[in-house]
N, C-alpha and C positions, 0 to 999 in steps of 0.2 A: 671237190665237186659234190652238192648235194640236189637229189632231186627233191623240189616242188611240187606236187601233181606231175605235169608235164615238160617242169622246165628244170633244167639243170643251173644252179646257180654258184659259183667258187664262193666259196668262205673259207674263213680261215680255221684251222684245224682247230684249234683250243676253245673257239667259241660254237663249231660245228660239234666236239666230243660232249660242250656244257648243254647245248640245245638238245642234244640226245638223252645226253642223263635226267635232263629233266623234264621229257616224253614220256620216260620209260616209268619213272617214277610214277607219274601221273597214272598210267596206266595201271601199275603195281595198285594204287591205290581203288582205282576202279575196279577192277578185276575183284581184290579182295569186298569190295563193296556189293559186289551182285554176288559173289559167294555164299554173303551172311544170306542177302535178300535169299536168296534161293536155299538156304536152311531152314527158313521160316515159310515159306511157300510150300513146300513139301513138307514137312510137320502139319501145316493145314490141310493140303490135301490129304494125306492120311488122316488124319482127325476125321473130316467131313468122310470118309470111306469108313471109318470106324476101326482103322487097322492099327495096332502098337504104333508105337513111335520108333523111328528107326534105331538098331544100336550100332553105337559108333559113327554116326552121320556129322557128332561134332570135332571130329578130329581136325587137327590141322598140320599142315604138310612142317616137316622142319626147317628150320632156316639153318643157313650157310654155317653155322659155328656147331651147330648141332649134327650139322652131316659132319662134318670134318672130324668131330669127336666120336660118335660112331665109326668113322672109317676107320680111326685108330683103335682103336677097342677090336676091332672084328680082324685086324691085321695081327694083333696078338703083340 
């Protein structure tokens, strides 16, 4: 069962798990899209305030192979 807005609809699993994966995606994509935008919004704002540029503002979070490798490294 998958809800709609308000309505609950049966689908079948394998094409309910693909409809999801590729929400989530979508979002992933968005998400990181207003990220940048708001890198560069804030750099202007500060500009126009006269104040340095932030440091470290362009960092970015790791992704899943990256953590996995870290965990093992801090596991020893």
């Amino acid at each position: 069962m998958v809800c709609f807005g308000n309505m609950f609809i049966r689908m079948p699993h394998p094409k309910t798990k693909e409809m999801i994966q590729k929400d989530q995606e979508h979002l992933d994509k968005e998400i990181e899209r207003l990220r940048s935008q708001l890198k560069v919004k804030v750099n202007r704002l500060f500009e126009a305030q006269g104040k340095p540029e932030l440091k470290g503002f362009n960092l970015n979070p790791l992704n899943q192979d990256e953590l996995k490798a870290l965990k093992v490294i801090l596991k020893g």
